[in-house]
Structures are given as C-alpha cells and as structure tokens.
C-alpha positions in Angstrom: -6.0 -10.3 -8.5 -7.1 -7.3 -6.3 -7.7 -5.2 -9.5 -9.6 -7.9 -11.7 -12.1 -8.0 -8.3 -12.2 -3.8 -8.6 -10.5 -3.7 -5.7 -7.3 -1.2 -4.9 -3.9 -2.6 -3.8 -2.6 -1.0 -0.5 0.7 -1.8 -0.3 2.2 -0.9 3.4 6.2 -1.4 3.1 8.0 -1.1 6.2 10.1 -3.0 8.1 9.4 -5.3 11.5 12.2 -3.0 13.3 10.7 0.7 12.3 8.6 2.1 15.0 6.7 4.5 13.0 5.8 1.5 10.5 4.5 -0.3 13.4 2.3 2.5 14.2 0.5 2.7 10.9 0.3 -1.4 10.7 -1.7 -1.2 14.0 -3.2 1.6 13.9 -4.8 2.8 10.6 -4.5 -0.1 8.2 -5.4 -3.2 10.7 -8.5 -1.3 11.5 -9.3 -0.9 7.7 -9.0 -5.1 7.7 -11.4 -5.1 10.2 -13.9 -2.7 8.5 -16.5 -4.6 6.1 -17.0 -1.4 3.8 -13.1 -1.3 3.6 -12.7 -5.3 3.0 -15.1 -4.8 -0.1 -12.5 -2.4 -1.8 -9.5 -2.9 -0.4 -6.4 -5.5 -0.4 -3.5 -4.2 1.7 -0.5 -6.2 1.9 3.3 -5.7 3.4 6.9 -5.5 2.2 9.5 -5.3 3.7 12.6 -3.5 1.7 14.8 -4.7 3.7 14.1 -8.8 3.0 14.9 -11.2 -0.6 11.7 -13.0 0.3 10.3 -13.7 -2.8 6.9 -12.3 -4.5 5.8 -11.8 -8.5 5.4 -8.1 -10.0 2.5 -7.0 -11.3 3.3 -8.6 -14.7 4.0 -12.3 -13.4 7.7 -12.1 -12.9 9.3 -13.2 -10.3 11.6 -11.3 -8.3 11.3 -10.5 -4.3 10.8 -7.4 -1.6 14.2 -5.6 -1.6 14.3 -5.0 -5.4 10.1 -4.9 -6.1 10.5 -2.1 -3.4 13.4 -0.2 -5.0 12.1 -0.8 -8.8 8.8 1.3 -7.0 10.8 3.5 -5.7 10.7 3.7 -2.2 13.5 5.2 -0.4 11.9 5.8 3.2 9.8 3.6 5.4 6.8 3.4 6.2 5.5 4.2 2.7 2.2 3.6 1.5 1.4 3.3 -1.7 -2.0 2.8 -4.1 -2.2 0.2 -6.8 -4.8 -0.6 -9.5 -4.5 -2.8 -12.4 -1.4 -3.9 -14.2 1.0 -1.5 -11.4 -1.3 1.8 -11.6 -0.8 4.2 -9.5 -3.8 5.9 -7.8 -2.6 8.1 -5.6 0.3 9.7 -4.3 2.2 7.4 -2.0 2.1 8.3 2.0 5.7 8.7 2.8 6.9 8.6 6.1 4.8 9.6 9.1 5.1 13.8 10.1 2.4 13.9 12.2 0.1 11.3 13.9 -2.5 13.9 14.6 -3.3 13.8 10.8 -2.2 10.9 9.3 -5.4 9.2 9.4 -6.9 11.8 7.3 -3.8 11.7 4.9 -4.5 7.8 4.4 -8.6 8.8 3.8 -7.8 11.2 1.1 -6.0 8.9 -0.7 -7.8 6.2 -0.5 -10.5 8.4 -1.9 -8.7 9.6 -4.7 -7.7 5.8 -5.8 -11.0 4.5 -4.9 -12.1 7.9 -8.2 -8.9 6.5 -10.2 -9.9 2.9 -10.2 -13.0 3.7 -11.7 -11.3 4.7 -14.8 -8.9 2.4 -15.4 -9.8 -0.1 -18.1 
C-alpha cells in the first residue's frame, strides 16, 4: 500500500525489551510521524523478530514477524530497513546503533537515497 501511494516503507524491527531499539522508536522515527513533510513520504512500521504475530509479505502471503524478519535477513536489533514496491530495497539497512551522536544523520542519508530509488522503481 505504501508504495502504490509513492510512499517508502520504514520498517523499524526491534524488540519491546532492547534498549537501543527503544531509543531510535522515540527518538528519530516518532519524531518523523510527527513531521508533515515526513508523513507525505513515509510509512514506518515495527516488527518484532522475536514474536509469531501474524502479518502478509509483500506478495500477499501470509506468514508472521519471526520468520518475515529472518527471510529479510535481519540478524541484529534495532535494524532499519527501506522498502519500495513489491519488497525493494532502497537503501542500505541501519543496523544496530554505534553511535547516537550520528545516527540521526545515518537515518537522513538513507532516507534520501530511497526517497532517489523510489523514483525509479516502476
């Protein structure tokens, strides 16, 4: 849905235990939820690698967090990762969080390279 409305999927997983997933929750992608601009071309969502709570894939098959999370490949959290049409990737995923100081700028250059990627994605 987010892609058919041009919009890129930000998909935080993390887990409601992880302190460092916490952090980016509250404070880098809540604030983007908050931001108009951001609300126009964004959709973030959570999952949690840790739960069976169900969800569908990006082709309509249903299947839930703990295996959509390992068929995507995500072995630490938090991990970020950017989504356009049909699964796309747009960017390289944020893994992990090294350093607060300059995380928020890792999050803005990826978002800037998906919001260039989505452009050109049929």
């Amino acid at each position: 849905e987010a892609a058919d409305q041009g919009k890129i999927l930000v998909v935080l997983y993390g887990t409601k235990t992880c302190p460092w997933c916490a952090k980016v929750r509250q404070n880098y992608l809540a604030p983007l939820t908050r931001n108009p601009d951001a609300a126009q071309r964004l959709v973030i969502i959570e999952i949690d690698p840790e739960l069976a709570l169900p969800l569908d894939d990006f082709d309509g098959r249903a299947t839930d967090h703990r295996t959509f999370a390992r068929t995507q490949a995500v072995r630490q959290v938090p991990t970020v990762q950017f989504y356009g049409k049909g699964g796309v990737r747009l960017a390289a995923p944020l893994v992990g969080m090294s350093s607060e100081d300059f995380y928020g700028a890792y999050l803005e250059e990826r978002l800037a390279v998906a919001a260039k990627r989505i452009k050109t994605i049929p």
